[in-house]
N, C-alpha and C positions, 0 to 999 in steps of 0.2 A: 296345481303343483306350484311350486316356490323356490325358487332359487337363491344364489347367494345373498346377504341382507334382507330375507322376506321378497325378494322381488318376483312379483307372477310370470309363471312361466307356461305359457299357452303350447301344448305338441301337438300342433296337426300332421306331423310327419303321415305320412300313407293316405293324405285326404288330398282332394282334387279341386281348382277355381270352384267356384268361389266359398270353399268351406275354409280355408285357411284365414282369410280375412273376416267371415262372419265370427267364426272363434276370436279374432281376436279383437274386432270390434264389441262382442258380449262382455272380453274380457276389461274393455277399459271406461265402459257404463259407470262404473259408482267410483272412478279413482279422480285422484284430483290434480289440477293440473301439474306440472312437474314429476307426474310421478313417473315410474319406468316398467316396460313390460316386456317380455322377452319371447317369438316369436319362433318356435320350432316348424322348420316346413320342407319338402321334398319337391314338392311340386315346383315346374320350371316357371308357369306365370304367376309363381308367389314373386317371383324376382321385380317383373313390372305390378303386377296388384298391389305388393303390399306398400311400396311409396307413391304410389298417387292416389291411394287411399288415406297414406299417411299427408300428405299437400293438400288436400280436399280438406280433410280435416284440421291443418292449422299445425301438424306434429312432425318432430322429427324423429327419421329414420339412418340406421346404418346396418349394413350387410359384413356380418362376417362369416364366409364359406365356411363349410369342414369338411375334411377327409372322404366323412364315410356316404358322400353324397346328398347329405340335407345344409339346410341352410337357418343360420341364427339371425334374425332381425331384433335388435333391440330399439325400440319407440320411444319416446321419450313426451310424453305429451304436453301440448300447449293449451295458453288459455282456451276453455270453453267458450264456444261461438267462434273462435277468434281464424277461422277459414279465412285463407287469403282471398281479397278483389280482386274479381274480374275487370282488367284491365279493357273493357270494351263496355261497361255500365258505366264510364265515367262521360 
């Protein structure tokens, strides 16, 4: 699915941990960095899963609720590889 400007739009709405993040981890495999991806989800531990999966990974995230009970994450991805240090490896 694709939303405004071409941007992919991943709906896990009615799926449960951890299907919402493997959906959208499939969906940002071949994009490159800076690109943006848009994250449909109902589930309440989409709220914490899907930004420390987005920190893990190096990308940023923002939440904006709606109405009818699901929730829009758009990700904005960072360079490849580029997962923050562990401040306790140094």
């Amino acid at each position: 699915m694709r939303g405004p400007a071409g941007v992919p739009v991943v709906d896990a709405r009615g799926t449960r941990c951890p299907v919402p993040v493997i959906r959208l981890a499939r969906a940002v495999r071949d994009l490159p960095p800076g690109a943006t991806v848009v994250l449909l989800a109902d589930d309440v531990a989409a709220w914490s899963d899907v930004p420390a999966w987005a920190r893990m990974k190096g990308h940023a995230v923002s939440l904006h609720e709606e109405d009818e009970g699901w929730t829009v994450y758009e990700v904005v991805l960072g360079p490849r590889g580029a997962a923050p240090q562990d401040a306790r490896s140094t």
